[in-house]
C-alpha positions in Angstrom: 6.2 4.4 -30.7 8.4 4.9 -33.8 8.9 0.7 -33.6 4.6 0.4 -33.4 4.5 2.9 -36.3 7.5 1.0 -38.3 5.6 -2.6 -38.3 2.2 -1.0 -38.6 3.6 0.3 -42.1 5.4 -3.1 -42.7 2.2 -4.6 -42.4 0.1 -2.6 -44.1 2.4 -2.9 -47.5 2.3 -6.2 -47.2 -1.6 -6.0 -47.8 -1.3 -3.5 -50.3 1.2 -6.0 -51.9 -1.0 -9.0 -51.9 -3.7 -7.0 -53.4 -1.1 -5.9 -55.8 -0.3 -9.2 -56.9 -4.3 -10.1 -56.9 -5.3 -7.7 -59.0 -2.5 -8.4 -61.6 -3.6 -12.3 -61.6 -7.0 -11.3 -62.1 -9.4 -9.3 -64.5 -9.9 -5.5 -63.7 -13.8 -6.1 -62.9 -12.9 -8.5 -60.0 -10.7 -6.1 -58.3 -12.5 -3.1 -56.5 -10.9 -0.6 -54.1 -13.1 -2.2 -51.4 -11.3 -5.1 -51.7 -7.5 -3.2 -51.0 -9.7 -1.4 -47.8 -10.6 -5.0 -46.7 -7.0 -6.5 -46.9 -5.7 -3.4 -45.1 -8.2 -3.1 -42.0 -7.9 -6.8 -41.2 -3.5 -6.5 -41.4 -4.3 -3.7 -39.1 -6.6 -5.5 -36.8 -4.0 -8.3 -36.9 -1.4 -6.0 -35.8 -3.3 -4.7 -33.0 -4.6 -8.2 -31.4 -0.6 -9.1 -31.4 0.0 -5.8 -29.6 -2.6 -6.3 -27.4 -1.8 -9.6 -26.4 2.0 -8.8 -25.8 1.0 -5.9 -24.0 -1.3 -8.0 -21.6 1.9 -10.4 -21.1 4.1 -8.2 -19.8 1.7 -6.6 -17.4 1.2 -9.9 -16.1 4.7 -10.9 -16.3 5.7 -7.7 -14.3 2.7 -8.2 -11.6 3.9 -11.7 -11.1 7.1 -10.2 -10.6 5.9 -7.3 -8.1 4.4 -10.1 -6.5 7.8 -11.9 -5.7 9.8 -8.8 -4.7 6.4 -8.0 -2.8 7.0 -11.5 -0.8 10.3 -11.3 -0.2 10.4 -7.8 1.2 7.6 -8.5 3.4 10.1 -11.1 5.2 12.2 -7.7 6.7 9.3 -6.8 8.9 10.7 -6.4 12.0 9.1 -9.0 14.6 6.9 -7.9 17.7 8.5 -7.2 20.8 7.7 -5.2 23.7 8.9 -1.9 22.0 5.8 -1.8 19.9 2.5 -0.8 20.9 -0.1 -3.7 21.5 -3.7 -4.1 21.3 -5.0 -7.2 22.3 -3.0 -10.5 23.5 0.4 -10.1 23.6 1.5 -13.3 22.5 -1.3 -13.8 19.8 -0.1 -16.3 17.2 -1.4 -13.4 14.4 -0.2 -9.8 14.4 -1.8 -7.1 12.2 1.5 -4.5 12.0 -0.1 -1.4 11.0 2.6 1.2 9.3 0.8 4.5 9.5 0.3 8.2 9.6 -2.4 10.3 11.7 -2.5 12.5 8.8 -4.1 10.0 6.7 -7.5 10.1 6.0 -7.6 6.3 4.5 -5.8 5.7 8.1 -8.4 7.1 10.1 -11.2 5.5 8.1 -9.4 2.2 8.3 -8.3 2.1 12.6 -11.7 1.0 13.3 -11.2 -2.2 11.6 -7.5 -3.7 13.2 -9.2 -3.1 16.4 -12.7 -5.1 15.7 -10.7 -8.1 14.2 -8.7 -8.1 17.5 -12.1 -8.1 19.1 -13.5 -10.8 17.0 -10.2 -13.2 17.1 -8.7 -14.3 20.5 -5.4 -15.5 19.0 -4.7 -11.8 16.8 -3.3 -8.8 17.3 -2.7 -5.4 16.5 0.5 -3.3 16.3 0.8 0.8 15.2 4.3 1.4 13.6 5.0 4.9 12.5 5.2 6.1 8.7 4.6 9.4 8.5 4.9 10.7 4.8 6.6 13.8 4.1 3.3 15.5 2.5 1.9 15.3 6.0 4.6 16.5 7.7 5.5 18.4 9.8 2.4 17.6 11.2 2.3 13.7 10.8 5.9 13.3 12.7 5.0 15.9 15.2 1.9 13.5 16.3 3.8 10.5 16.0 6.6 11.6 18.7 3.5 12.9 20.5 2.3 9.5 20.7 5.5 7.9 22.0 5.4 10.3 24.9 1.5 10.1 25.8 3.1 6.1 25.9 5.9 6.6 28.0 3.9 8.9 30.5 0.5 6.4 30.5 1.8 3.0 29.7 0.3 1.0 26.3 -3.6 2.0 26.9 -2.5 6.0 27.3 -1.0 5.6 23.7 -4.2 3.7 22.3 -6.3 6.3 23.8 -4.2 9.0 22.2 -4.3 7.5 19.1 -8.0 7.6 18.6 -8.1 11.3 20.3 -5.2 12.1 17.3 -8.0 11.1 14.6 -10.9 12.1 16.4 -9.5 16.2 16.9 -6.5 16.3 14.2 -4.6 18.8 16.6 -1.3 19.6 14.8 0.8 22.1 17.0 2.4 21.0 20.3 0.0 23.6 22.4 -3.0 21.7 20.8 -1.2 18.3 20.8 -0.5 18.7 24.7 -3.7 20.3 25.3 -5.3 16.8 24.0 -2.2 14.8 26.6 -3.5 16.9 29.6 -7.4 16.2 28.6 -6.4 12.8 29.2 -5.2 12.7 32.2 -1.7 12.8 31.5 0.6 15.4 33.2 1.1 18.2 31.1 4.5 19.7 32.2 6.4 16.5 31.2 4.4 16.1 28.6 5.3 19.2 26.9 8.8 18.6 28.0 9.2 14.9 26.4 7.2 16.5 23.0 9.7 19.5 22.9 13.1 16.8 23.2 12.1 15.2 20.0 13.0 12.3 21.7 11.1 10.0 19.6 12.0 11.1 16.6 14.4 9.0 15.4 12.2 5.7 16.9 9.6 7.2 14.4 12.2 7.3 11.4 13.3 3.7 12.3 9.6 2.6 12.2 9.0 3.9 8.6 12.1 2.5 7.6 11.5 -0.9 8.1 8.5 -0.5 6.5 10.0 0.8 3.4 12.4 -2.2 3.9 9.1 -4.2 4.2 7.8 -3.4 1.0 4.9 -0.8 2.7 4.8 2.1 -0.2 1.9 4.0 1.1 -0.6 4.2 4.4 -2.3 2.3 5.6 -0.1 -0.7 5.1 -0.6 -3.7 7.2 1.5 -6.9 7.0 -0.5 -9.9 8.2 2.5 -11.8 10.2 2.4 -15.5 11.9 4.4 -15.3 14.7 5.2 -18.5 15.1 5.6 -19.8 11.6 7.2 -16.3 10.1 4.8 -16.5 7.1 3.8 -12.6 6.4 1.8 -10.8 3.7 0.9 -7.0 2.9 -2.6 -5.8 2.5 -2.1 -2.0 1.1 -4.9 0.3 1.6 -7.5 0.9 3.9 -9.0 -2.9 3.1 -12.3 -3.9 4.5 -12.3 -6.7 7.3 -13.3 -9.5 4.7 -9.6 -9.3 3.1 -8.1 -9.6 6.9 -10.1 -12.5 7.8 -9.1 -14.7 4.6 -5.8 -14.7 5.4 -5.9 -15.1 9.3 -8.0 -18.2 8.9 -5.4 -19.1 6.3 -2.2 -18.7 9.1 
C-alpha cells in the first residue's frame, strides 16, 4: 500500500511538473486550473490501468501455477484396488474416486450424479474414499467407520445401500447409526460391536490423507483417473454431469 501510495504521488508531481513548465512557457490566459486537473486525472488513470494490468498478471501467473501443483498432486491418488468400495465394473478403464464426507450437504446433493454416469458409461466407475472434515466431526468420522462396518458385515452393495440411507436420515449417534444397520438387514449385535472398536478409523484417516496428498482441499472432490493410461484430473465441487462427461470422452 505504502509502495501504491509512493508512485501514485510520484506520478502525480510529475503532472503537476509538466504543467509547471507549461504554464511558465506560455501566457497566463492559456493556462487555466482545468488544464492542471486534466494532466493529473489522466497520470492517475495511467497509474491505475498499469496496476490493473499487473494485477491481472499475477493472478493468472499464480492460477497457471495452481494449475501445475494441481496436476502434479493429482498423480498421488492412490490407484483402485479391491480395498475400495465399487459401483459399477470393476475393471472400468475410467474411475470417478470420490473423497467425501456424509456431513456435506454439496456431497449429498452431488451422489446422485457419480452413480448416473456409471449408469450411462459401461467402461466408468465409481469409488467413495473417506474425507471427513473436522467441522463435521465427530459426526462425519463416526459415519464413515459406520460405513466400513455395514461393508464388512454385507459385502460392497450393504455399503452402497448404507451410504444413500447415511444421506437420506443423517443419523449421527451410534444408537441411531446402528438402528439404520439393523433396518437393513444387517445384524445388529456385531454391528454395534465393529462401530464401538473404532476399527475403521484409521482406514478413514488414510483415505483423507491421500486425498490431501492428491490435491482434494474440500468435499466433494473427485479425481477423474484412467486406469490404464494413469492420466488423472480433479473436479472440486459438487460439478454437474456435463463437466464429468468432457473429460471421460476425453480419457
Amino acid at each position: 500500500m505504502i509502495t501504491a501510495i509512493v508512485f501514485a504521488a510520484l506520478a502525480i508531481s510529475g503532472s503537476m511538473l509538466f504543467v509547471g513548465v507549461q504554464m511558465m512557457n506560455a501566457s497566463a490566459g492559456d493556462v487555466s486550473v482545468n488544464v492542471m486537473d486534466e494532466q493529473i486525472d489522466k497520470a492517475i488513470e495511467r497509474y491505475i490501468e498499469k496496476q490493473q494490468k499487473e494485477a491481472e498478471e499475477a493472478q493468472k501467473k499464480a492460477m497457471e501455477e495452481e494449475e501445475k501443483k494441481s496436476a502434479e498432486m493429482v498423480k498421488n491418488v492412490d490407484k483402485v484396488s479391491n480395498e475400495d468400495h465399487i459401483y459399477g465394473n470393476a475393471d472400468a478403464k475410467i474411475s470417478l474416486i470420490e473423497y467425501s464426507d456424509f456431513q456435506c450437504p454439496y456431497c449429498k446433493r452431488f451422489h446422485p450424479t457419480p452413480k448416473a454416469l456409471v449408469d450411462e458409461y459401461d467402461n466408468v466407475n465409481w469409488i467413495y474414499r473417506h474425507y471427513p472434515l473436522s467441522f463435521h466431526d465427530p459426526a462425519a468420522t463416526l459415519q464413515a467407520m459406520a460405513s466400513e462396518c455395514a461393508a464388512e458385515l454385507g459385502g460392497n452393495d450393504a455399503f452402497w445401500d448404507y451410504a444413500d440411507g447415511l444421506y437420506e436420515q443423517n443419523p449421527k449417534d451410534n444408537s441411531s447409526l446402528v438402528a439404520l444397520a439393523a433396518d437393513q438387514g444387517l445384524d445388529e449385535a456385531s454391528f454395534k460391536t465393529c462401530l464401538d472398536s473404532e476399527k475403521y478409523k484409521q482406514k478413514v484417516k488414510d483415505q483423507m490423507q491421500n486425498g490431501v496428498d492428491s490435491g482434494v482441499r474440500g468435499t466433494p472432490g473427485t479425481i477423474v483417473l484412467n486406469n490404464e493410461t494413469g492420466e488423472a484430473k480433479l473436479l472440486s465441487g459438487a460439478q454437474k454431469a456435463d463437466a464429468f462427461k468432457k473429460l471421460i470422452d476425453e480419457m
